[in-house]
ROLO-601735 format. One line per 3 residues: number of its first residue (from 1); for each residue z negated, y negated, x negated of C-alpha. Coordinates in Angstrom, 3 decimals, always signed. Each point is the difference from the previous one (the first is absolute). Example, Ala and Ser with C-alpha at 12.3 -4.5 7.8 and 13.67 -1.06 7.14 Angstrom:
2
1> -7.800/+4.500/-12.300 | +0.660/-3.440/-1.370
//
This chain:
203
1> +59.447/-218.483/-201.513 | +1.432/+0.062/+3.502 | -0.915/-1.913/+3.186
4> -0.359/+1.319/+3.126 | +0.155/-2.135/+3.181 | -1.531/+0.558/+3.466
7> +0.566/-2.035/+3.194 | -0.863/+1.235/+3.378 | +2.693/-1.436/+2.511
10> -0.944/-3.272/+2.028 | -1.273/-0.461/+3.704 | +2.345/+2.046/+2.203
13> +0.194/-0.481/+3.786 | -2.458/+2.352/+0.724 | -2.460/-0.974/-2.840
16> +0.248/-3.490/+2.134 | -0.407/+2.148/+3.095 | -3.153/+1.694/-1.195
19> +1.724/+3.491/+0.496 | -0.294/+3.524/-1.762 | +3.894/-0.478/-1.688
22> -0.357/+3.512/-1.563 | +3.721/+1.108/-1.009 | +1.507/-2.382/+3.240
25> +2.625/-1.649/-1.950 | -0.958/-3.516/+1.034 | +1.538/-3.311/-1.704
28> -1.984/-2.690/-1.623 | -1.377/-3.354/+1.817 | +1.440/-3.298/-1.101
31> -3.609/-0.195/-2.165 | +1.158/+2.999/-1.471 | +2.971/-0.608/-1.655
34> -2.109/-3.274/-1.155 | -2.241/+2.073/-1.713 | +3.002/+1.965/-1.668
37> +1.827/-2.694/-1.185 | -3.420/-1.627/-0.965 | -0.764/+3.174/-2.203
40> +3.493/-0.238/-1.362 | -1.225/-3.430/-1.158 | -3.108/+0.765/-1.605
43> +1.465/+2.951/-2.050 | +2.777/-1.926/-0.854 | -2.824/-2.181/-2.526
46> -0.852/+3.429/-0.882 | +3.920/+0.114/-2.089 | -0.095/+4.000/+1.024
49> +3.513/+1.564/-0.316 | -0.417/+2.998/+1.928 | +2.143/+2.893/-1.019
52> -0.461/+1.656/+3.268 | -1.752/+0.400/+3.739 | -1.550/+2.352/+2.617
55> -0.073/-0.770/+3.564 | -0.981/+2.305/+3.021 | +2.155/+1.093/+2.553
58> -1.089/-2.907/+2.425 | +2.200/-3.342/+0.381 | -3.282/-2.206/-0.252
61> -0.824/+1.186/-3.463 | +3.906/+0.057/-1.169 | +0.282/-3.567/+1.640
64> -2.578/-1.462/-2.000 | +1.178/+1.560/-3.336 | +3.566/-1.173/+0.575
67> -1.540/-3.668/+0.594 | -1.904/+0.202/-3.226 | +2.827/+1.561/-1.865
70> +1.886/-3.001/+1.157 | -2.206/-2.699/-0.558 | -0.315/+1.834/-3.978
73> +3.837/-0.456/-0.236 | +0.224/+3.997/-0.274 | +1.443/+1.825/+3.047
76> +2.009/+1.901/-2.400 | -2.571/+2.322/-1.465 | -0.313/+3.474/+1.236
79> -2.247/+0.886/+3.394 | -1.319/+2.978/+1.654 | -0.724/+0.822/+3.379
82> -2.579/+2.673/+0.972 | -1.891/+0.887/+2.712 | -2.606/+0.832/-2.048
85> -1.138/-3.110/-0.671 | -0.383/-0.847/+3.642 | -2.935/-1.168/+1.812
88> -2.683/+2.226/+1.065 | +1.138/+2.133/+2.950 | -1.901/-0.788/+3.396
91> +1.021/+2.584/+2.137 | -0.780/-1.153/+3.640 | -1.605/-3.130/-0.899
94> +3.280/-1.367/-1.176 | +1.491/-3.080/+1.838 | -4.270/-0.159/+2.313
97> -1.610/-3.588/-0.880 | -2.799/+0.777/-1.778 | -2.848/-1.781/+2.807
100> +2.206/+2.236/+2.562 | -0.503/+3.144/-2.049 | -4.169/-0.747/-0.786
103> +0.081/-0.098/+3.787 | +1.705/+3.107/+0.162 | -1.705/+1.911/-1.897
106> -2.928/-1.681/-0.798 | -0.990/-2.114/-2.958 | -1.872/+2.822/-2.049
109> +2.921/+2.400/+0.049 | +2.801/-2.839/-0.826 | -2.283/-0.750/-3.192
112> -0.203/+3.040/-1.281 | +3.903/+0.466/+0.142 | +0.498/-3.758/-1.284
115> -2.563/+0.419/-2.857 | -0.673/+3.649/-0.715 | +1.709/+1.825/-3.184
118> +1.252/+3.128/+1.156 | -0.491/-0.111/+4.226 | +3.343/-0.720/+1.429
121> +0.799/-1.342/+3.682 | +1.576/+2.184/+2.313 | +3.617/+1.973/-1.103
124> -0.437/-3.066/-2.879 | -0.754/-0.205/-3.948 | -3.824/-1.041/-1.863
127> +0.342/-1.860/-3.018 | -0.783/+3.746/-1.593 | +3.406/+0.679/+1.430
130> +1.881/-3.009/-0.845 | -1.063/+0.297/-3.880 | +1.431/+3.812/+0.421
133> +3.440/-1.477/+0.229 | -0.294/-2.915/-1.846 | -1.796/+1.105/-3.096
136> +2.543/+2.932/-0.833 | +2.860/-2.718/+0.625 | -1.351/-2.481/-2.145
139> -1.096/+2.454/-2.669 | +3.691/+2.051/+0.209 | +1.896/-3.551/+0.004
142> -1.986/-3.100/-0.954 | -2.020/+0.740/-2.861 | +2.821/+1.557/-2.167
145> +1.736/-3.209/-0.113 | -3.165/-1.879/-0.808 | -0.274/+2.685/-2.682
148> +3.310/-1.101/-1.587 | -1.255/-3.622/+0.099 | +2.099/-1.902/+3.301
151> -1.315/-2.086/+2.017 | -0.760/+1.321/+3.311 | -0.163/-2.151/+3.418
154> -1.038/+2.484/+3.116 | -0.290/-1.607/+3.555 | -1.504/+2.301/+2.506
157> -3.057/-0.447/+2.472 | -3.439/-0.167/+0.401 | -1.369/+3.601/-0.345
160> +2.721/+1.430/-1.905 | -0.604/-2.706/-2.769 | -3.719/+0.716/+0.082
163> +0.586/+3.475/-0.675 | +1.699/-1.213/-3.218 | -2.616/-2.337/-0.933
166> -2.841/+2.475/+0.960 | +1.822/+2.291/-2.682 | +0.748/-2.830/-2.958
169> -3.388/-1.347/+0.602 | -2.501/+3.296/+0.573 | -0.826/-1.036/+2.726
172> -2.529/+2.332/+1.976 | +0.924/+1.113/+3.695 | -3.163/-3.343/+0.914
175> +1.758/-2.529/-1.671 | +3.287/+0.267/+0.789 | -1.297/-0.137/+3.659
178> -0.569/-3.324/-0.768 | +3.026/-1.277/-1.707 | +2.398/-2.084/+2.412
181> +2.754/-1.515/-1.840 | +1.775/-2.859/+1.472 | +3.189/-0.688/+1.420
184> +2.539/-1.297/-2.529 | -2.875/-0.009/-2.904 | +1.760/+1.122/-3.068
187> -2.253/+2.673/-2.485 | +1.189/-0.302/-3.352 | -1.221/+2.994/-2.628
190> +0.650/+0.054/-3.583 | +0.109/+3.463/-1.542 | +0.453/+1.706/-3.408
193> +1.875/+2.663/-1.296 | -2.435/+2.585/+1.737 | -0.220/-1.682/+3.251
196> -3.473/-1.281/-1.021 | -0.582/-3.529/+1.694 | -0.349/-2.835/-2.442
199> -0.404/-2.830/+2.527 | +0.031/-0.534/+4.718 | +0.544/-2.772/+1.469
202> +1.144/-1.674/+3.568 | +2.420/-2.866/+0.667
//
């Protein structure tokens, strides 16, 4: 049996700031690194050793992990960076608030981009595109390991960790349109020896 952990990061600057963060390597907020340490805490009950952990190539996602690493008492096992598990791109709506960008280019057209599969905002990604990068990553890298039985602990961000879950779960193109996961909100999976998931649950 292995575990596999996901955590999106907690409230950044721009989250606060109601702005399209994108790949914009912003830090986290004071409530942020709360919610890190506060995850830290609540998988810390869990009594997880982790044998290793995925980050993206973002500071907010690798901030959080190191603050939950900490808070576990193990900063010493092994991480990787990779851009693939970064946030959804958002091309020219990166660093717009999002009531400044409705008025821009009206509400319609900003919902469609926000909440449509596989339409992506201009010179950005869709979801369609995020999973493109994400799934082959987590496939190629991730899912070995869980194969061999570790304990996995990935923190990453909104869209590319609903690419993941839209994959373990089977989810259909609908429903994952209307997952949000939370900031800080551990997901803990249990898996067998065939990656088959024996029980979900958050923290």
């Amino acid at each position: 049996m292995s575990i596999l952990v996901l955590v999106r990061h907690g409230e950044s600057q721009w989250n606060l700031e109601n702005r399209f963060t994108g790949w914009v390597d912003v830090p986290l907020t004071e409530k942020g690194i709360a919610e890190a340490k506060n995850a830290g805490e609540r998988l810390k009950k869990e009594n997880i050793h982790f044998d290793a952990a995925f980050t993206s190539s973002l500071k907010r996602a690798q901030d959080t992990l190191k603050l939950i690493l900490e808070c576990l008492g193990q900063s010493s096992i092994p991480v990787e960076k990779d851009q693939a598990l970064n946030e959804r791109h958002y091309g020219d709506l990166q660093a717009l608030n999002k009531v400044e960008t409705a008025k821009k280019f009206g509400e319609d057209q900003v919902k469609i981009w926000r909440r449509s599969y596989d339409v992506a905002p201009p010179n950005g990604e869709s979801l369609k595109d995020t999973a493109a990068r994400t799934l082959p990553y987590f496939e190629s890298k991730i899912l070995p390991e869980l194969k061999k039985g570790k304990n996995i602990l990935v923190a990453a961000h909104g869209n590319s960790l609903r690419s993941i879950v839209m994959n373990l779960d089977k989810l259909t193109r609908e429903q994952v349109l209307e997952l949000n996961l939370g900031t800080g909100v551990p997901i803990i999976y249990q898996l067998d020896a065939d990656l088959n998931i024996l029980s979900k649950k958050q923290l």
